[in-house]
Residue frames relative to the residue before (quaternion, step in Angstrom):
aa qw qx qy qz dx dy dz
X 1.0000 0.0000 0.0000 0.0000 0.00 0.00 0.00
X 0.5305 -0.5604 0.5292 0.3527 3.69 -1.07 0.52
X 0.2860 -0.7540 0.5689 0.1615 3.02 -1.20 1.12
X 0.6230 -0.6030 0.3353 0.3686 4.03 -1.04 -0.11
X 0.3831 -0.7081 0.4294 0.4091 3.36 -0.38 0.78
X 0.1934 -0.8284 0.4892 0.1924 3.50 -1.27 -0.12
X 0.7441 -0.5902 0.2664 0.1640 3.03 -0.88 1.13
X 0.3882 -0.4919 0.6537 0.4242 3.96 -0.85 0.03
X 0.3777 -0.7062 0.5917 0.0922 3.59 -1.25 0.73
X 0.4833 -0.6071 0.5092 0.3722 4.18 -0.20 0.50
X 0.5212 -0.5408 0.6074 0.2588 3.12 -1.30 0.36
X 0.4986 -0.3508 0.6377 0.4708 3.89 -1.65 0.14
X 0.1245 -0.6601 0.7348 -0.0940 2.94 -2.11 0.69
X 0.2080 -0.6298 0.7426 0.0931 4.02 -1.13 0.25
X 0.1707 0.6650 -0.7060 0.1740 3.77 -0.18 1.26
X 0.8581 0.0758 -0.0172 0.5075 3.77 -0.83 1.39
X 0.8250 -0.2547 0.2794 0.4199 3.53 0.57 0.27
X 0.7672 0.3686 -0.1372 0.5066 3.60 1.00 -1.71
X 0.3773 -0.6361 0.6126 0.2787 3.12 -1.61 0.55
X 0.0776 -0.7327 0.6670 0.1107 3.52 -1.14 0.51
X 0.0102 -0.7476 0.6468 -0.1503 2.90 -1.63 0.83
X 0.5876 0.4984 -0.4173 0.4817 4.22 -1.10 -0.42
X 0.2369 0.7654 -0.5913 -0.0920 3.64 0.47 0.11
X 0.2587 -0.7535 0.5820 0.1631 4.27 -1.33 0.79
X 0.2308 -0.7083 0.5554 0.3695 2.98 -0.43 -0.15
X 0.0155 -0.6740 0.7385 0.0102 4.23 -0.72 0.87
X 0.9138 -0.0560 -0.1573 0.3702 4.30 0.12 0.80
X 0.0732 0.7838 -0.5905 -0.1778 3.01 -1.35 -0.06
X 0.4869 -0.6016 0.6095 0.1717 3.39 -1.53 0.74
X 0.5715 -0.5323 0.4276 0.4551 3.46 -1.80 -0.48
X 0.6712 0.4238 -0.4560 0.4024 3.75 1.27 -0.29
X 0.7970 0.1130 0.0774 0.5883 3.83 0.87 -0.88
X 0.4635 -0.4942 0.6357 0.3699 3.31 -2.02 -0.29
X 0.2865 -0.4887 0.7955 0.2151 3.49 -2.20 0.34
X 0.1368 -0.6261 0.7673 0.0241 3.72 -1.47 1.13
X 0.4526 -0.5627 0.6639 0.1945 3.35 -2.15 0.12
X 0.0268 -0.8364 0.5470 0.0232 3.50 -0.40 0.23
X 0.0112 0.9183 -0.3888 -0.0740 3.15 -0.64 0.29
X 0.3718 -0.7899 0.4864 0.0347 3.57 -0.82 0.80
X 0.6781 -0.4556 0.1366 0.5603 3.35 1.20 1.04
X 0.7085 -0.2777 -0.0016 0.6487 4.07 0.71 -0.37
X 0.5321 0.5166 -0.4726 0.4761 3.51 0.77 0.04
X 0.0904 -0.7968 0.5975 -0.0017 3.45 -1.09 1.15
X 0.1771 -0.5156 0.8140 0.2006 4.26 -1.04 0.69
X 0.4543 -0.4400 0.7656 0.1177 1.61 -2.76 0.13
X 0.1383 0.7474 -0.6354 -0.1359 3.84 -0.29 0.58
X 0.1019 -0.7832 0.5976 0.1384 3.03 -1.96 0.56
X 0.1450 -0.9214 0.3551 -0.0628 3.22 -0.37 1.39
X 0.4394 -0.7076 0.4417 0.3334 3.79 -0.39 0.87
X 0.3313 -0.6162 0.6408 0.3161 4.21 -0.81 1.02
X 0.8911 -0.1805 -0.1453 0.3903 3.79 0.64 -0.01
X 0.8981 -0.3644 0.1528 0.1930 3.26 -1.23 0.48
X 0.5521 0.6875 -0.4615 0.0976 3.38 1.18 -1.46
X 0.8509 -0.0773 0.3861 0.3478 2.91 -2.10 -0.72
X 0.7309 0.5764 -0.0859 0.3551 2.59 0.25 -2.43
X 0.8435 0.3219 -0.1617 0.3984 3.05 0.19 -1.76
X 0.4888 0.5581 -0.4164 0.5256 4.06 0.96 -0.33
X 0.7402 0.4742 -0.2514 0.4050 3.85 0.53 -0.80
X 0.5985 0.4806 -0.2711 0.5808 3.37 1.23 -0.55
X 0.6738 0.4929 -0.3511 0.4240 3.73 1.08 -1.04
X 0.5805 0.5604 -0.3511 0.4752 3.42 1.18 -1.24
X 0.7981 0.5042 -0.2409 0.2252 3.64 0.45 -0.70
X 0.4627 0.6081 -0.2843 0.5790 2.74 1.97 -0.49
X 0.6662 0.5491 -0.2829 0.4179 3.63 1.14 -1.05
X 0.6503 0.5338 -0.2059 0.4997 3.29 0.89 -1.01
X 0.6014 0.4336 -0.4156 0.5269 4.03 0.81 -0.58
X 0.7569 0.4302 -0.2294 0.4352 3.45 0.70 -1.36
X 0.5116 0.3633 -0.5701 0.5303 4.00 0.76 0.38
X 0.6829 0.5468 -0.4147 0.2504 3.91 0.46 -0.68
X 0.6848 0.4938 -0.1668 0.5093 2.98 1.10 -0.61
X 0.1869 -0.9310 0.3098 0.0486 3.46 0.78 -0.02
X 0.6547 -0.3654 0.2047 0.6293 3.85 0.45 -0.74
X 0.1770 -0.7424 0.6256 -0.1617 2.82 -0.88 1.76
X 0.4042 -0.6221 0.5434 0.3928 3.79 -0.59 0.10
X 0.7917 0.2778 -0.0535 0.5415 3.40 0.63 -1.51
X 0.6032 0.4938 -0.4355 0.4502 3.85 0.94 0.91
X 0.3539 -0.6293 0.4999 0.4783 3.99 -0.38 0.57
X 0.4416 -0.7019 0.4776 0.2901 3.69 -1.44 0.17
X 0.2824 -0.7051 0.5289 0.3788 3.41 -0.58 0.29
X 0.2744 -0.6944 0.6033 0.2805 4.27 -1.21 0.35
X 0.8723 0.1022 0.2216 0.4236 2.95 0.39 -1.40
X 0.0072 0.6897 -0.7234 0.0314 3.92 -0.71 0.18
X 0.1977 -0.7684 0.5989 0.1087 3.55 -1.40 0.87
X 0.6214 -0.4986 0.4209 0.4336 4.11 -0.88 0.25
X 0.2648 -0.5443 0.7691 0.2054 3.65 -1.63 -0.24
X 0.7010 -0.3915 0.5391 0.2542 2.62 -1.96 -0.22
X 0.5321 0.5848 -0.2114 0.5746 3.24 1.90 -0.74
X 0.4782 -0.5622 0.5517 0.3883 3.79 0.49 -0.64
X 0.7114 0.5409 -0.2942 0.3388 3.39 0.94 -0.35
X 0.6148 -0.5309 0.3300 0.4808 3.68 -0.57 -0.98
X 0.1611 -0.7761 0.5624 0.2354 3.47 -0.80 0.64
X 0.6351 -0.1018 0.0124 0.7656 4.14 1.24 -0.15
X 0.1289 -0.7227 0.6776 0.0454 1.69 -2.26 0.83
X 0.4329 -0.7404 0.4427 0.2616 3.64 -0.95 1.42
X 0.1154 -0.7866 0.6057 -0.0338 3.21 -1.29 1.16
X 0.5397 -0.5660 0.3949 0.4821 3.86 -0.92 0.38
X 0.5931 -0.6548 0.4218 0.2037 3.39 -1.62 0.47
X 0.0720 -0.8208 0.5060 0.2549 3.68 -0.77 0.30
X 0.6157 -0.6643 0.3360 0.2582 3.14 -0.91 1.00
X 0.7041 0.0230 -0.0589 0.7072 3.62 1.10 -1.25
X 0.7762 -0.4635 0.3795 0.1966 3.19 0.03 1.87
X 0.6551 -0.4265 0.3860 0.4899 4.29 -1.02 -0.29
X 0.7730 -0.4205 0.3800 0.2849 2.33 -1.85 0.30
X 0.6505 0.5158 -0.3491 0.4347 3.80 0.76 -0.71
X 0.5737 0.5952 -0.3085 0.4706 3.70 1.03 -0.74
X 0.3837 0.7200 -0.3326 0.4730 3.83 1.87 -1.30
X 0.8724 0.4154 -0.0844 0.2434 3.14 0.03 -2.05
X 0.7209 0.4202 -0.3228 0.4467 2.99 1.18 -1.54
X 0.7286 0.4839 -0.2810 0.3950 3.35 0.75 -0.49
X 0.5150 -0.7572 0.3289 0.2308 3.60 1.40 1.03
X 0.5410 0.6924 -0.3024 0.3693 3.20 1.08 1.07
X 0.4890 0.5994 -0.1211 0.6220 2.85 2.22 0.16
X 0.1307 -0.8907 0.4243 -0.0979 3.37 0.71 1.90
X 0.3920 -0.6443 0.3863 0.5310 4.21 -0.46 0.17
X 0.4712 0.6109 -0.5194 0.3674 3.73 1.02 0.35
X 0.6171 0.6358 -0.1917 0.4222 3.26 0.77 -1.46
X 0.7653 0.4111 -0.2208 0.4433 3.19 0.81 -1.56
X 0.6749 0.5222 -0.3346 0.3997 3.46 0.66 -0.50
X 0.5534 0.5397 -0.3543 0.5263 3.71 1.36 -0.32
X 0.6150 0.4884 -0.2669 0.5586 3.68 0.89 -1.32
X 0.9284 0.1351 -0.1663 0.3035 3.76 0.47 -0.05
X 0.4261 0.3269 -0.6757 0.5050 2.54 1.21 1.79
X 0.3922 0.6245 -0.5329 0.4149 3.80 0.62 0.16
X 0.5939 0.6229 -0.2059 0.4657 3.56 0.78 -1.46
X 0.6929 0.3024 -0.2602 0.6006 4.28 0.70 -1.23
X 0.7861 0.3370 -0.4000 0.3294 3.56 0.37 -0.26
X 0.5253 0.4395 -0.5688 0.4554 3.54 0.96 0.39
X 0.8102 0.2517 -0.4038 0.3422 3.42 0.48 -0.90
X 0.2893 0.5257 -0.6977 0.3913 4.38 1.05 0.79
X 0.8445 0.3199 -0.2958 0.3115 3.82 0.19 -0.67
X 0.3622 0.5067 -0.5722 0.5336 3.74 1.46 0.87
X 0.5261 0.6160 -0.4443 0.3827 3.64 0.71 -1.66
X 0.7892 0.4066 -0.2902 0.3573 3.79 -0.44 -1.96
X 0.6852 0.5720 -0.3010 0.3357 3.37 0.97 -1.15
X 0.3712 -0.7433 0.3734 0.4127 3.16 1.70 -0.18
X 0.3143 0.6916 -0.4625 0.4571 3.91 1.36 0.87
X 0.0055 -0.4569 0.8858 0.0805 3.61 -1.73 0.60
X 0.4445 -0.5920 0.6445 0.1913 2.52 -2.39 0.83
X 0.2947 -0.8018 0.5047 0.1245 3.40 0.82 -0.75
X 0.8066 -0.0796 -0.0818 0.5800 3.77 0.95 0.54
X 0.0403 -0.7548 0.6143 -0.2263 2.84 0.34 2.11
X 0.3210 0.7005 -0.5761 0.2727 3.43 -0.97 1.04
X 0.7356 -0.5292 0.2017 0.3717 3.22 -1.54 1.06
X 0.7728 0.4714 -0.2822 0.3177 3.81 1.36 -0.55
X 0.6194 0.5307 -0.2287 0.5315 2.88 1.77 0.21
X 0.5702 0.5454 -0.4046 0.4622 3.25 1.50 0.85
X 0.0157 0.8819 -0.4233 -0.2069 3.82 0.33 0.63
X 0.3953 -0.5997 0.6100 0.3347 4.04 -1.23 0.50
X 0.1217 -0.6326 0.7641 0.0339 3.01 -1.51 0.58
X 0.5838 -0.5251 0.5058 0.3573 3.70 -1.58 0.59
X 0.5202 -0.3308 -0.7742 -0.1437 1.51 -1.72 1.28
X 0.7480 0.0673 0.0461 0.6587 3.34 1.76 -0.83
X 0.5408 0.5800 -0.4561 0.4039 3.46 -0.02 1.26
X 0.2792 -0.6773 0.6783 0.0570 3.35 -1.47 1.68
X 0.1731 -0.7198 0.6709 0.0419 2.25 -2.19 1.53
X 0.3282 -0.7220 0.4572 0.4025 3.52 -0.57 0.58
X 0.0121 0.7987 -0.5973 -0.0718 3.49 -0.90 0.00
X 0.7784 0.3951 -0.3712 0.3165 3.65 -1.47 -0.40
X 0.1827 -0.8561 0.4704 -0.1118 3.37 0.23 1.74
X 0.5122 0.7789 -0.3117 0.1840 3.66 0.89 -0.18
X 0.6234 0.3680 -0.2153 0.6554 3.13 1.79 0.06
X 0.1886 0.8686 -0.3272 0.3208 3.58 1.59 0.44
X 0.3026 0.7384 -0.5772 0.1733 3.89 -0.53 0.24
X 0.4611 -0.4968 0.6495 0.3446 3.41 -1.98 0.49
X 0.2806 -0.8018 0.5141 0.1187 3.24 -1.57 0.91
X 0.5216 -0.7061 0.3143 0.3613 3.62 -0.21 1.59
X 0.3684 -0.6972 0.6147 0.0207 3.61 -1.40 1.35
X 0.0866 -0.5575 0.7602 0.3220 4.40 -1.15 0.26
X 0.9444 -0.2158 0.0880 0.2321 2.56 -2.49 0.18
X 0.8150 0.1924 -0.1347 0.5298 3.31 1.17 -0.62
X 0.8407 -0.4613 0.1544 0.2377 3.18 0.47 1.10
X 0.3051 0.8432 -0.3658 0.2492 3.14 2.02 -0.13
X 0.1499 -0.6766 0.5665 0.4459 3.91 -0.31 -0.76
X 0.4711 -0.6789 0.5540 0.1011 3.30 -1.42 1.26
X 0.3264 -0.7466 0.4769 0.3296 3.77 -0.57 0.00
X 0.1579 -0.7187 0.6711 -0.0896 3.78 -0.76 0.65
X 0.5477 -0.5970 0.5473 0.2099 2.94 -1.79 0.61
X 0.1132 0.8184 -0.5576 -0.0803 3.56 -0.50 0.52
X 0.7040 -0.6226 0.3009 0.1619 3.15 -1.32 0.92
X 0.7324 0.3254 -0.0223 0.5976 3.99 -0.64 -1.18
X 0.4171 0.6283 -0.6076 0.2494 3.23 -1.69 -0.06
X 0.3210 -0.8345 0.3954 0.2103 3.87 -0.64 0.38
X 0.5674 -0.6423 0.3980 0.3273 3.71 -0.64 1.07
X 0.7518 0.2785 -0.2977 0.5183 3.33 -0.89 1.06
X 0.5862 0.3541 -0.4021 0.6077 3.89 1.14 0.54
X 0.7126 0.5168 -0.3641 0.3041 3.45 0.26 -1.20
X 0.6417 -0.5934 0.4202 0.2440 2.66 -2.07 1.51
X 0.6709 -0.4594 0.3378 0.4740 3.86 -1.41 0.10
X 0.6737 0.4172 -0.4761 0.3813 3.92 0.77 -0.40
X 0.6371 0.6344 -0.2287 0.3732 3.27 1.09 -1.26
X 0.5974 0.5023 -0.3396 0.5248 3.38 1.04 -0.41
X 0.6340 0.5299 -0.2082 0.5235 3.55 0.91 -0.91
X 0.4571 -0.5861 0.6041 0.2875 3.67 0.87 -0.16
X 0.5556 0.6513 -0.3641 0.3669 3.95 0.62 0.09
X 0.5864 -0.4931 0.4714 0.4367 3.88 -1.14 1.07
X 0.0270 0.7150 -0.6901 0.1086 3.48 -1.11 0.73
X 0.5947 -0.5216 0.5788 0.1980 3.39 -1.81 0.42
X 0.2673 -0.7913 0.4705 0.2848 3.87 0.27 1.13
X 0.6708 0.6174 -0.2676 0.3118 3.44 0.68 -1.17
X 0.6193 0.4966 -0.2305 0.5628 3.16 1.33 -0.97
X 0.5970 0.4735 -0.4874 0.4264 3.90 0.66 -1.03
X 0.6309 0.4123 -0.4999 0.4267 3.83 0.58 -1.25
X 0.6234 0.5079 -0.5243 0.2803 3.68 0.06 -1.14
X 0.5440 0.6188 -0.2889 0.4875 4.20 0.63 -1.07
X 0.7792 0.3157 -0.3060 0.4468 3.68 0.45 -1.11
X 0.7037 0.3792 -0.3923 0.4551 3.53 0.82 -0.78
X 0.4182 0.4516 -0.6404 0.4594 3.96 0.35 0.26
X 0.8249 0.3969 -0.2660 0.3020 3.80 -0.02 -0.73
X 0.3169 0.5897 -0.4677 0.5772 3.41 1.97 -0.18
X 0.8994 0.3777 -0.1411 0.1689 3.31 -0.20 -1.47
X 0.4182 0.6963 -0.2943 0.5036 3.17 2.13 -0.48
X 0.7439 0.4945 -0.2595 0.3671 3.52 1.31 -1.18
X 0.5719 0.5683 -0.2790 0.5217 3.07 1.70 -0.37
X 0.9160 0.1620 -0.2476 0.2710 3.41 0.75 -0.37
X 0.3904 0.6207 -0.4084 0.5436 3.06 1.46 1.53
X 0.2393 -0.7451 0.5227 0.3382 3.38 1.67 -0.62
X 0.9385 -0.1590 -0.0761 0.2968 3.30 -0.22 1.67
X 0.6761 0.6554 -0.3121 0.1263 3.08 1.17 -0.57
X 0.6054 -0.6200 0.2059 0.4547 3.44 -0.83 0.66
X 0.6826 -0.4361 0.3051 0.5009 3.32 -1.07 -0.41
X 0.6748 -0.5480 0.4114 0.2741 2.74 -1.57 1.12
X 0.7715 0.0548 0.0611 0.6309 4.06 0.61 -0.72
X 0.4430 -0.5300 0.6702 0.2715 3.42 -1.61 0.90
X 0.8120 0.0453 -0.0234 0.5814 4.21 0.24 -0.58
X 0.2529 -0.7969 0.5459 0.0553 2.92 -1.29 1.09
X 0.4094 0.5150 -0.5214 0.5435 3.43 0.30 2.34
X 0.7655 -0.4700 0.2196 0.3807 3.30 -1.26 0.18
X 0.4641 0.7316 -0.3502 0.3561 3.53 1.09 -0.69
X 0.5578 0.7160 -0.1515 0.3915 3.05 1.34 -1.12
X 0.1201 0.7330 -0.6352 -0.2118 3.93 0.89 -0.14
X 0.5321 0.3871 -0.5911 0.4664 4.49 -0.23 0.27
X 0.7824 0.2560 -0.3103 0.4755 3.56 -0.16 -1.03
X 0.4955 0.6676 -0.4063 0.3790 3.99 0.89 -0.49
X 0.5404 0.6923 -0.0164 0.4780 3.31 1.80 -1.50
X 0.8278 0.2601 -0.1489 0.4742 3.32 0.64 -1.39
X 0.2317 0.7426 -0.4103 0.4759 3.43 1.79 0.14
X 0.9258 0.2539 -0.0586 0.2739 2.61 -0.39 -1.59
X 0.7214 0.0098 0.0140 0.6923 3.73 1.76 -0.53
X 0.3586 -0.7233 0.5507 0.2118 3.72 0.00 0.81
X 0.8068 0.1327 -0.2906 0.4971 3.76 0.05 -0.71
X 0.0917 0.6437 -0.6468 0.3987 3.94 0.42 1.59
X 0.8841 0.1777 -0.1205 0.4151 3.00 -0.20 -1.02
X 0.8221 -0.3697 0.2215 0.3721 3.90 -0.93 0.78
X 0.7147 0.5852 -0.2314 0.3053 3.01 0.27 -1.98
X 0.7980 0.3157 -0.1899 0.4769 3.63 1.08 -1.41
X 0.6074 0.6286 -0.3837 0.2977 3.24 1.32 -1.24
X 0.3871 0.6342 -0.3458 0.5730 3.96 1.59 -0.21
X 0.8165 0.3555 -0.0420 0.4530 3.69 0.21 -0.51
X 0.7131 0.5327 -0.3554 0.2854 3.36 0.76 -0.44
X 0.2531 0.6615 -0.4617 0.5340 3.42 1.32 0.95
X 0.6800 0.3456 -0.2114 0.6111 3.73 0.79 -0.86
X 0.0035 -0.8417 0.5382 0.0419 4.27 -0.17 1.13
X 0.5235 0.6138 -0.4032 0.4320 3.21 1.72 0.09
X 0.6067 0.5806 -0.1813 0.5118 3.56 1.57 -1.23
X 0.6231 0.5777 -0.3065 0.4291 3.46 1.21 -0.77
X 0.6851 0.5194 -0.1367 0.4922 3.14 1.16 -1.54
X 0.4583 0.5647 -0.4610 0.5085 3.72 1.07 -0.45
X 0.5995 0.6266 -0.2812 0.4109 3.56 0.20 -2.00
X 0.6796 0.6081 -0.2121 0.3514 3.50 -0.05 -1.65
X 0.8512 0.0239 -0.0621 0.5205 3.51 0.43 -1.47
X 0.3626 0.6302 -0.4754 0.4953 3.68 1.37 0.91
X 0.7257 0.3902 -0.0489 0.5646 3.59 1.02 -1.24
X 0.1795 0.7811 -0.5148 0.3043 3.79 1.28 0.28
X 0.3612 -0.6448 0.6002 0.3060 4.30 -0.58 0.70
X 0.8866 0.1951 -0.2484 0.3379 3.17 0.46 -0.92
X 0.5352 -0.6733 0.3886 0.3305 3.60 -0.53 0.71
X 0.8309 0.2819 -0.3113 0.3650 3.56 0.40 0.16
X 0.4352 0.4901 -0.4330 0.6188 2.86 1.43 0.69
X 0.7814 0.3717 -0.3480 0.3608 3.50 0.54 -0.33
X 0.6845 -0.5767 0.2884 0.3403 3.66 -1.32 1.22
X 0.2792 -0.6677 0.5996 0.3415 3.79 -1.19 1.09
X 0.7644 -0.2875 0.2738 0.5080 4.00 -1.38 -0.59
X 0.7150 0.2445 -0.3322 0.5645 3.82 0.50 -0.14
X 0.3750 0.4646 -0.5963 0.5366 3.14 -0.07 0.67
X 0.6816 0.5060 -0.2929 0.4400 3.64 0.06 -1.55
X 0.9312 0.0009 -0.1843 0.3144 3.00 -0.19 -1.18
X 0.3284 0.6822 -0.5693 0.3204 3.45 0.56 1.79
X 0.5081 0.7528 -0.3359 0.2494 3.19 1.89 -0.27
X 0.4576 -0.6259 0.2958 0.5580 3.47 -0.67 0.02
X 0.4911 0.6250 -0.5107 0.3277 3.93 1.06 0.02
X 0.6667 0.3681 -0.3928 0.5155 3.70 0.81 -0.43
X 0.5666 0.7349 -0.3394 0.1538 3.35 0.87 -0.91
X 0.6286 0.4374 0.0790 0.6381 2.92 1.55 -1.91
X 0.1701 0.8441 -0.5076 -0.0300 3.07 -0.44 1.29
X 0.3513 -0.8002 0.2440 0.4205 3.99 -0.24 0.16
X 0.6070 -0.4274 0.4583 0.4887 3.35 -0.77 -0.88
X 0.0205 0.8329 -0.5530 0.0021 3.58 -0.65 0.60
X 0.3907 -0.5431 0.7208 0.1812 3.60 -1.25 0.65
X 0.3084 -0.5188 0.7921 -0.0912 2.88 -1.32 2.47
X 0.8548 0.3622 -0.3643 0.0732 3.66 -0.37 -0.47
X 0.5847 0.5595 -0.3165 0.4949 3.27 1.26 0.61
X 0.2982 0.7097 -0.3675 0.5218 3.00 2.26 0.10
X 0.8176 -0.3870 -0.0705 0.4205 3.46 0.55 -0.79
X 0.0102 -0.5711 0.8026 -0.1722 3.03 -0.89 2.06
C-alpha cells in the first residue's frame, strides 16, 4: 500500500517566552502542512509551506495579512506569530490550538449532537457577520475549516483563499470572480466560473458546512449545483425529496433556514444577519459539554 508522504517539520521557536517543540503533524493542504507544537501543556498551531515558491509565500502572506486585520474575534482562529523567508515574506504561520480539532472530526466522531450543532452555527454566522462588515469573504467555508475549541465554540479559520470584496460609490457589494473554494460547496455562479456576490457564495457554503453537521456526515447533497443535477434538480423542485432534508424535516425552522441559505438566486437569498435573526439561531438549547470531552 502507498505510504504518506511527509512533510518538512517547523523548526523550534521562543513565541512569548516558551520554547516549542514535538512538532505533529494534525493537516495538510495543497500548499503545505499545519503541525501542533507544544510548550509543555500549552499547544500552537503552526502552518508551514513544504515549499517556498512565489506563489505559495503570496497566498501565505495573504492569509497573514486578512488575519492581522481582523484581529481578535471570538469566532475567528487567532493568528500569534508568522516568521520571515528568505523571500521577506512568511514561511509559517503560528496560530491558536483546537482542542477537538474541526468541526468534521466533531461529526465523524459522533460527537456532534443537533443541540451542539445549532450553537456551533450561530457562533459560525457571527464570525463570518464580522469577515462580512470587514468587507472580507472567506471563500472556502467548510466543515474542515471550522475549528472547536473547549468548551464549545467554533472558529473559522484557513484564510488563504480570503479577499476584500469590491464596493460602488455607496458601498453596495459588487460581484467579482473569485477563485479557490472546494467542489461540492460552491454556489451555482461560482461553480460556473461566473462574477458572483462573495458574501453570498460564503453564505451557500456554510448551509452545506452545517447540513453536514446535521445529518451526521452525509455527503453532499449534489456533485453540481444546477439542473443537470437530477439530486439538486430534485431539491428544486421539493427540498425534503432528496435524503439530506427528508432527515430533518421534523425541524421547519431548520428547514426554512436551508430554503433561504440555498436560494439559486443570490439576491434573493439571505446574507449572515438575516440568518441569524431566524428563529433557528434565535432559539437556542441547552447542551451537555461534558461528554464533549470524555
Amino acid at each position: 500500500m502507498p505510504q504518506r508522504r511527509q512533510s518538512i517539520k517547523p523548526e523550534e521557536f521562543i513565541l512569548d517566552g516558551k520554547f516549542y517543540s514535538q512538532p505533529k503533524i494534525i493537516g495538510t493542504g495543497a500548499c503545505g502542512a499545519v503541525f501542533r507544537m507544544s510548550s509543555g501543556s500549552h499547544k500552537v498551531a503552526v502552518k508551514m509551506l513544504k515549499s517556498a515558491t512565489k506563489d505559495d509565500v503570496s497566498k501565505l502572506k495573504r492569509e497573514v495579512e486578512v488575519m492581522r486585520e481582523m484581529g481578535n474575534h471570538s469566532n475567528i482562529c487567532k493568528l500569534l506569530d508568522c516568521q520571515d523567508t528568505v523571500y521577506g515574506n512568511f514561511s509559517y504561520v503560528i496560530m491558536e490550538h483546537a482542542d477537538n480539532h474541526d468541526l468534521f472530526d466533531l461529526v465523524e466522531n459522533q460527537k456532534c449532537t443537533p443541540e451542539r450543532s445549532q450553537r456551533l452555527f450561530r457562533q459560525m454566522c457571527t464570525g463570518l457577520q464580522y469577515m462580512h462588515r470587514l468587507r472580507i469573504v472567506h471563500g472556502d467555508l467548510k466543515p474542515e475549516n471550522v475549528l472547536i475549541f473547549r468548551p464549545l465554540t467554533a472558529k473559522l479559520c484557513d484564510f488563504g483563499t480570503s479577499r476584500k470584496y469590491p464596493v460602488d460609490d455607496v458601498n453596495n457589494e459588487l460581484p467579482c470572480k473569485y477563485p479557490g473554494g472546494t467542489h461540492g460547496l460552491l454556489s451555482p455562479l461560482k461553480f460556473l466560473h461566473q462574477e458572483s456576490l462573495g458574501t453570498k457564495d460564503d453564505v451557500w457554503s456554510l448551509a452545506l458546512t452545517i447540513l453536514f453537521a446535521v445529518t451526521k456526515g452525509l455527503e453532499d447533497p449534489w456533485k453540481q449545483p444546477n439542473l443537470k443535477d437530477k439530486i439538486y434538480a430534485a431539491f428544486v423542485n421539493k427540498m425534503t425529496d432528496i435524503s439530506h432534508f427528508k432527515c430533518i424535516e421534523t425541524q421547519p425552522h431548520l428547514l426554512d433556514l436551508f430554503a433561504h441559505m440555498l436560494h439559486s438566486d443570490e439576491n434573493q437569498r439571505w446574507n449572515v444577519s438575516q440568518i441569524l435573526e431566524s428563529e433557528y439561531c434565535q432559539t437556542l438549547p441547552e447542551i451537555d459539554l461534558l461528554s464533549l470531552h470524555s
